[in-house]
N, C-alpha and C positions, 0 to 999 in steps of 0.2 A: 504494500500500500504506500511506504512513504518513496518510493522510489517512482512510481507512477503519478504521486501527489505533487513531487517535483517535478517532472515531465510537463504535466496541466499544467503547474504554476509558471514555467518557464518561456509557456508560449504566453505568456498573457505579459502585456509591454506596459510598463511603469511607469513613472517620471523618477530620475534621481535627485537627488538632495543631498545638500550638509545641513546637519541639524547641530547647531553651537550653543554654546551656556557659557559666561563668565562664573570661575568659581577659582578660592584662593589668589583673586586676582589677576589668573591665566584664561587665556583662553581655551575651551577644550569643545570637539565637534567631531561629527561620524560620519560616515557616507549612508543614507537609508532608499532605498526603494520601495519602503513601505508607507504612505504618506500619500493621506487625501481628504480633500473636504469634508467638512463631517454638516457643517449649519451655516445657515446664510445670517439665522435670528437668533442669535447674535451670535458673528462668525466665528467660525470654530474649526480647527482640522484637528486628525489625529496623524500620529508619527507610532511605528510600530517600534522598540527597541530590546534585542538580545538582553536577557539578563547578565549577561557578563560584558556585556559593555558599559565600558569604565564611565560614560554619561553619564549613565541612567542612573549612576552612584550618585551625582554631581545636581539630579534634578528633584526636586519636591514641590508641592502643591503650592502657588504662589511665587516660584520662580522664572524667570523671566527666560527664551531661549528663542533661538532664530531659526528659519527656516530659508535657505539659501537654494533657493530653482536653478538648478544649473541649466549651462545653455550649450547646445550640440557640442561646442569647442573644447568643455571644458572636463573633457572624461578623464585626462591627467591628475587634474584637481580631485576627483569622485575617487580616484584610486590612490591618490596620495589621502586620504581623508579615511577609506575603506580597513586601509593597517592598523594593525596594534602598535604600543609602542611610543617610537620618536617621536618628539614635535611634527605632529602634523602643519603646524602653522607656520614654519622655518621656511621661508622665502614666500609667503603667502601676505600677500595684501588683504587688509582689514580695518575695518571700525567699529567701532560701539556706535550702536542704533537701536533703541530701543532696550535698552540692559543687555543686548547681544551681539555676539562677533558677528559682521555684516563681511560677509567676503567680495572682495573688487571684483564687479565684472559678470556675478552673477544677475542675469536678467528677470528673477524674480524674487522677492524677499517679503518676509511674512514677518513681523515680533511678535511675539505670543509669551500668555504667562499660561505655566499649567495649571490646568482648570482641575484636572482627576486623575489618576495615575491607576489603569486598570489592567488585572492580569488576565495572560492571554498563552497559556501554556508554556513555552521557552522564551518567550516576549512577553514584557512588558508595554500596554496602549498609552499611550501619551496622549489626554484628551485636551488641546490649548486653545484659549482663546485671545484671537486675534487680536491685537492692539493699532497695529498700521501694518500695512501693507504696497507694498511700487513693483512695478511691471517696467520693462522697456521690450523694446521688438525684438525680436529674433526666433530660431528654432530652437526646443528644448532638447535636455538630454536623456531618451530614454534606454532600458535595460527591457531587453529582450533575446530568449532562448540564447542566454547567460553571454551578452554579448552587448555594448555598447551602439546606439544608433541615434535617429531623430526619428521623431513622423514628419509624414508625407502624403500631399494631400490627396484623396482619389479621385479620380474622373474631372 
């Protein structure tokens, strides 16, 4: 079953993201594929994250944390973000927006404080609500059949 479960889940194409938190003064963020609208009244997404990722140590109810849209170019970024480990942030352009690391360059960015923190079998749901949010143009970065791409429009 879970070998088949992954199969389905791999043809089904994502959006990727770094999801960031300031904590102890650093900043610390992941790479997620799991991440989507949850409420328009009053907006809201959820972010899915591993229990052993070291964030999800870093995040409680009423913490403030960023949602970084990445954009087609930036699969480098997704993959440097995806490790354990090193400074993920080490030659990584950033700001504080919203109480959260805001990465350069990314074309779309959410600030969200977490609203609920629910579990969800090897994952922990990150239930946040939006505080501001900015879009600029471009194609996104999605993950599909464990493979980096964009969409593309049909007909």
């Amino acid at each position: 079953m879970a070998e088949q479960f992954r199969a389905v889940m791999a043809g089904v194409a994502t959006p990727v993201s770094v999801v960031t938190t300031l904590a102890g003064g650093r900043p610390h963020g992941t790479t997620v594929s799991a991440f989507a609208s949850l409420s328009m009244a009053p907006p809201m997404v959820l972010v899915a994250l591993d229990r052993g990722s070291s964030l999800l140590g870093r995040l409680a109810v009423g913490s403030p944390f960023g949602v970084n849209v990445l954009g087609s170019e930036q699969a480098p970024l997704a993959l440097a973000f995806a490790r354990r480990g090193a400074d993920k942030f080490a030659g990584v352009g950033w700001d504080v927006d919203g109480g959260a690391p805001r990465l350069t360059g990314s074309p779309g960015w959410l600030a969200c404080t977490v609203a609920q923190l629910v579990e969800g079998g090897d994952h922990v749901i990150v239930l946040g609500e939006v505080q501001r949010a900015e879009t600029t143009a471009g194609p996104p970065l999605t993950y599909h059949a464990r493979t980096f791409g964009t969409h593309a429009a049909v007909g």
